[in-house]
C-alpha positions in Angstrom: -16.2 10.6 -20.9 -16.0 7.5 -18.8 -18.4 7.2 -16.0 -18.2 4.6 -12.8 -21.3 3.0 -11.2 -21.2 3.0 -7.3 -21.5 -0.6 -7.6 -18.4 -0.7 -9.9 -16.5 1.6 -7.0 -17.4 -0.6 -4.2 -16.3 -3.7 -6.3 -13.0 -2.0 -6.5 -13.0 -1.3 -3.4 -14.1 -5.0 -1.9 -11.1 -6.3 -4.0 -8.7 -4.5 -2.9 -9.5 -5.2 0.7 -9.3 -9.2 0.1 -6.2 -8.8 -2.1 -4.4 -7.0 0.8 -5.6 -9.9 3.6 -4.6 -12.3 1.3 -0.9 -10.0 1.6 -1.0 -9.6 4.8 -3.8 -11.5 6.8 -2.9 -10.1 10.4 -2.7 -6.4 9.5 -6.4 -6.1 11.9 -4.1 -7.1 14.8 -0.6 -6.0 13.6 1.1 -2.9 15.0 4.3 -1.2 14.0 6.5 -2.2 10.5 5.7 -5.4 8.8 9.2 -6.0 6.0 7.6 -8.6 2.8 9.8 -9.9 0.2 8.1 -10.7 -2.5 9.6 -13.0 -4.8 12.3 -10.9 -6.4 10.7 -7.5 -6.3 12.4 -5.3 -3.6 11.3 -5.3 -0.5 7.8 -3.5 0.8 7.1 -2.0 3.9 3.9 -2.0 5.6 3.5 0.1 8.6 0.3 0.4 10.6 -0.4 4.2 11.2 -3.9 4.2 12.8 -6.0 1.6 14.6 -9.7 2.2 15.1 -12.6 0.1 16.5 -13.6 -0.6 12.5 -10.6 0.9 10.6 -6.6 0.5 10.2 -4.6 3.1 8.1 -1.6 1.5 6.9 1.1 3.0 4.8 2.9 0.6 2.1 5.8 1.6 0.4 7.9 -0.4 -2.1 12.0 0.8 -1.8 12.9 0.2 -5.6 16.7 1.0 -4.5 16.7 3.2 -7.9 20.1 5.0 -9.3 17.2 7.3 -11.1 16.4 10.6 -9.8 13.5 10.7 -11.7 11.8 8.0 -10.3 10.3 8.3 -6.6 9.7 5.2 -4.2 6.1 3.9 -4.7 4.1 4.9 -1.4 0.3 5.2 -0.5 -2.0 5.1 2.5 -4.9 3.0 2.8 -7.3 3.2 4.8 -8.8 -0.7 5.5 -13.0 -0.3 6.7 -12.9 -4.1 8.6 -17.1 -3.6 9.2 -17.7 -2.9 5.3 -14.8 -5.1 4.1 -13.4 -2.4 2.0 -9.9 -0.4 1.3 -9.4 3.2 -0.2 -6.3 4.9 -1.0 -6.3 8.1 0.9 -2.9 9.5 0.1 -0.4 8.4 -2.7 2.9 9.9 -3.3 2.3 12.6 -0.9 -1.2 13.4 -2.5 -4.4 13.4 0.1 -7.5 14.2 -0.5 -8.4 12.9 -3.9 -11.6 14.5 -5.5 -14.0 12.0 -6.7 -13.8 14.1 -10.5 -11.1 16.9 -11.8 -12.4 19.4 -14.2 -9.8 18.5 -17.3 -7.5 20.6 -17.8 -6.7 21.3 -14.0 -3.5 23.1 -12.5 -2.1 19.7 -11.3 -2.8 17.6 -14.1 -4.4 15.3 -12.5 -6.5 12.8 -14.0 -10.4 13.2 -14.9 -10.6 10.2 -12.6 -7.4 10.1 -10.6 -8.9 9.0 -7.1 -10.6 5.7 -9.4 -7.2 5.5 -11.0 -5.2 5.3 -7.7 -6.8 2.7 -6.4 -6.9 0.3 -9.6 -3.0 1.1 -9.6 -3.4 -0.7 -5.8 -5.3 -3.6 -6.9 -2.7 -4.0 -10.0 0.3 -3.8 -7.4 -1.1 -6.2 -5.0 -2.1 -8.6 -7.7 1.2 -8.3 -9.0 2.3 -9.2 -5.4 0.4 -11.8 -4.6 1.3 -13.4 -8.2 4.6 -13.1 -7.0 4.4 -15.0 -4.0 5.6 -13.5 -0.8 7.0 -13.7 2.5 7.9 -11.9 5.6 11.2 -10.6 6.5 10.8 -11.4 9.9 9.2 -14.4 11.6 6.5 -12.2 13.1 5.6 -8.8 11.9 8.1 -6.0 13.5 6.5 -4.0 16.6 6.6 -1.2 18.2 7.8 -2.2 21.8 
């Protein structure tokens, strides 16, 4: 059974934070949709959903534009700590509330580890991202006016 240090969880954590700056350095002040095209990947949406004194949810979703039914639209809210320099995912593909461990087998399937796992997939998508290069859609990030 694989175990996780705090330390190991707050690196995590801490990384995916500067990956998505590095993204999208204004979210802190941003409001509304922001479009990215990044490289030749379809396009991502980031939309601000909360703004707090030390915290910004933001929802990013990538439209693949698929002709496969089976295969859903990646989406996840993150919730950005600006005083702690961290980021969490606290919902991915409609799925809130992640337990920090499942029992294995549970009803859902989930993983032993799915909350860990959902946020490596982040770091992994916005590395992929960053590798890609991108770019905004839009001179400025979209607001809501």
């Amino acid at each position: 059974m694989n175990r996780f240090t705090v330390g190991e969880t707050i690196n995590l954590y801490e990384a995916n934070y500067k990956r998505l700056l590095r993204l999208v350095p204004f979210v802190r002040e941003s409001e509304g949709v922001t479009l990215l095209e990044i490289g030749e990947l379809p396009e991502m949406k980031l939309e601000v959903v909360e703004h707090c004194r030390y915290t910004t949810v933001v929802a990013l979703t990538c439209h693949l534009s698929s002709a496969q039914a089976w295969m859903t639209d990646p989406n996840m809210k993150i919730r950005l700590y600006h005083d702690a320099k961290v980021a969490e995912v606290i919902a991915c593909q409609n799925h809130c509330r992640f337990e920090a461990r499942y029992p294995y087998p549970n009803r859902k399937m989930f993983s032993r580890h799915e909350k860990r796992q959902v946020n490596v997939f982040l770091g992994e998508w916005l590395e992929h991202c960053l590798a890609k290069g991108c770019r905004y859609a839009f001179d400025t990030p979209l607001t809501n006016a």
